[in-house]
C-alpha positions as a Python dict, from the first residue, in 0.01 Angstrom:
ca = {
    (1, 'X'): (0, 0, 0),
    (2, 'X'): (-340, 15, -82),
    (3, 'X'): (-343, -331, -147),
    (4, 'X'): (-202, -402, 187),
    (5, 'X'): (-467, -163, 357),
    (6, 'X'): (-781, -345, 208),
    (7, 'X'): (-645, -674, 303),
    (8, 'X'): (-596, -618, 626),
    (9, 'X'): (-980, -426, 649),
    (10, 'X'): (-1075, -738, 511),
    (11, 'X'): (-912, -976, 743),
    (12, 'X'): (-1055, -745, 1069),
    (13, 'X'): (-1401, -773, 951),
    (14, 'X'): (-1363, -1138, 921),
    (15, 'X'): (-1220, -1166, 1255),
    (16, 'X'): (-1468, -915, 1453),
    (17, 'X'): (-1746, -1072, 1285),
    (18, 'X'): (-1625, -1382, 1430),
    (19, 'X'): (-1552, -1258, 1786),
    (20, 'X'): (-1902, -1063, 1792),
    (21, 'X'): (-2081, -1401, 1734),
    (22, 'X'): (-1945, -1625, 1928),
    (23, 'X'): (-1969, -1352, 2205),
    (24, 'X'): (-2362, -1326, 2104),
    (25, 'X'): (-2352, -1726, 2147),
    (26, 'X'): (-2151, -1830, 2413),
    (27, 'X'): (-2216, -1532, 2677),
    (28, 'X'): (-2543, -1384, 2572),
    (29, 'X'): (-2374, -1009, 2579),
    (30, 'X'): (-2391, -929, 2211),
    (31, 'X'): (-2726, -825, 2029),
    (32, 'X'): (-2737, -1017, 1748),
    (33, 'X'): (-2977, -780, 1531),
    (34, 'X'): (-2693, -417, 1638),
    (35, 'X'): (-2410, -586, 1574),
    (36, 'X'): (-2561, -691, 1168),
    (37, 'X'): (-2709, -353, 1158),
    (38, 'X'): (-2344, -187, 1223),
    (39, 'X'): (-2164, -409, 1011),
    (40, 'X'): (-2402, -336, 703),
    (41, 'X'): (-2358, 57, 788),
    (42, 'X'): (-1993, 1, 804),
    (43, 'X'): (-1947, -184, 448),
    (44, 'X'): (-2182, 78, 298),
    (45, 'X'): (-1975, 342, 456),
    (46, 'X'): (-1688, 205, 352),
    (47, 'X'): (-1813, 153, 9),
    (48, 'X'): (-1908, 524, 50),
    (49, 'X'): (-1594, 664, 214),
    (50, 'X'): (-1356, 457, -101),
    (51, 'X'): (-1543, 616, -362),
    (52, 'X'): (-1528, 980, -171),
    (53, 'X'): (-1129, 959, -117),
    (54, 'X'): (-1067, 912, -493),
    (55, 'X'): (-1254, 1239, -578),
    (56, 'X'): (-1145, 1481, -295),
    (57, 'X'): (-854, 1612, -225),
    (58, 'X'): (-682, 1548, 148),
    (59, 'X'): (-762, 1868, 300),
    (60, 'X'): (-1137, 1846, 182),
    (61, 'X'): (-1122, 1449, 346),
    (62, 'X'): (-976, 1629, 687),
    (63, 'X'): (-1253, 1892, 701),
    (64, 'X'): (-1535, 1630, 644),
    (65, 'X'): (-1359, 1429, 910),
    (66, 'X'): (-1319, 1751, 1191),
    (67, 'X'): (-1659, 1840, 1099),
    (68, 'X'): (-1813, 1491, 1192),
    (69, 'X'): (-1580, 1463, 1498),
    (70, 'X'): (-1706, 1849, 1654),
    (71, 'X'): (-2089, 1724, 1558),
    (72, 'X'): (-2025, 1359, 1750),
    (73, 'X'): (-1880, 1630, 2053),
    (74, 'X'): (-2147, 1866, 1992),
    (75, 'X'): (-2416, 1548, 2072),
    (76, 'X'): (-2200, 1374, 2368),
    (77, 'X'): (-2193, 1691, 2550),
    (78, 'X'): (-2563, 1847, 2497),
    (79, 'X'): (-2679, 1487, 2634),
    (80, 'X'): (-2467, 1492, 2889),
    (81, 'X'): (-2545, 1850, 3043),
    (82, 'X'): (-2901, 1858, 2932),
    (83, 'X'): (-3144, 1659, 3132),
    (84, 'X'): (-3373, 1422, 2931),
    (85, 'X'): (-3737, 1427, 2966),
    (86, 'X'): (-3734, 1092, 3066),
    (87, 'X'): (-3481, 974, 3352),
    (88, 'X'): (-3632, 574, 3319),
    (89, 'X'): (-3755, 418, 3029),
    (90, 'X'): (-3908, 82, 2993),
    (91, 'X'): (-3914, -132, 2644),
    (92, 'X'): (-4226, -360, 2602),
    (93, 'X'): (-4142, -720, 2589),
    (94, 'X'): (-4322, -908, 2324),
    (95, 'X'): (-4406, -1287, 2362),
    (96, 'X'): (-4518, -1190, 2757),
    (97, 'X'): (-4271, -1233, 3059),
    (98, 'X'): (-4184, -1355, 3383),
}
C-alpha cells in the first residue's frame, strides 16, 4: 500500500503542476513565483512528514496534526474578529505603470 500511496502523490504533483501552469499561461490567474514557492514547501514537507511517520507512533502523528489544525483556527479567527491596522494596502510596482 505504501507503494500505491507514493505513486499516486507522485502522479498528483505531476498533474497539478501541470494544471497550475498552463493556468499561469493561458489565463494569467496563477502567480508563477507562489505556486513554485508552495510546491518546494510541499516536497520538503513531505520529505519531512515521511521521515516523521516512521519514528512516531499514530497517536503522537494525530496530536501533531490537532495541534496544527487548532493553531491554523486559532489564526483564521483572530484575523477575522480583530481589525487590522491597515484596512487598504497598496504594493509598489517596479518597472513604473500606467
Amino acid at each position: 500500500t505504501h507503494v500505491a500511496v507514493g505513486t499516486d502523490l507522485f502522479q498528483i504533483v505531476f498533474t497539478s503542476s501541470n494544471v497550475a501552469f498552463q493556468q499561469a499561461i493561458v489565463n494569467h490567474n496563477v502567480d508563477i513565483m507562489l505556486a513554485v514557492l508552495l510546491m518546494i514547501g510541499a516536497a520538503i514537507g513531505a520529505q519531512i512528514g515521511a521521515r516523521l511517520s516512521g519514528r512516531l507512533e499514530g497517536y503522537q502523528l494525530r496530536t501533531i496534526l490537532g495541534a496544527i489544525v487548532v493553531i491554523v483556527m486559532v489564526k483564521l479567527l483572530l484575523d477575522l474578529l480583530l481589525e487590522p491596522s491597515s484596512l487598504f494596502g497598496v504594493a509598489p510596482v517596479s518597472g513604473g505603470g500606467h
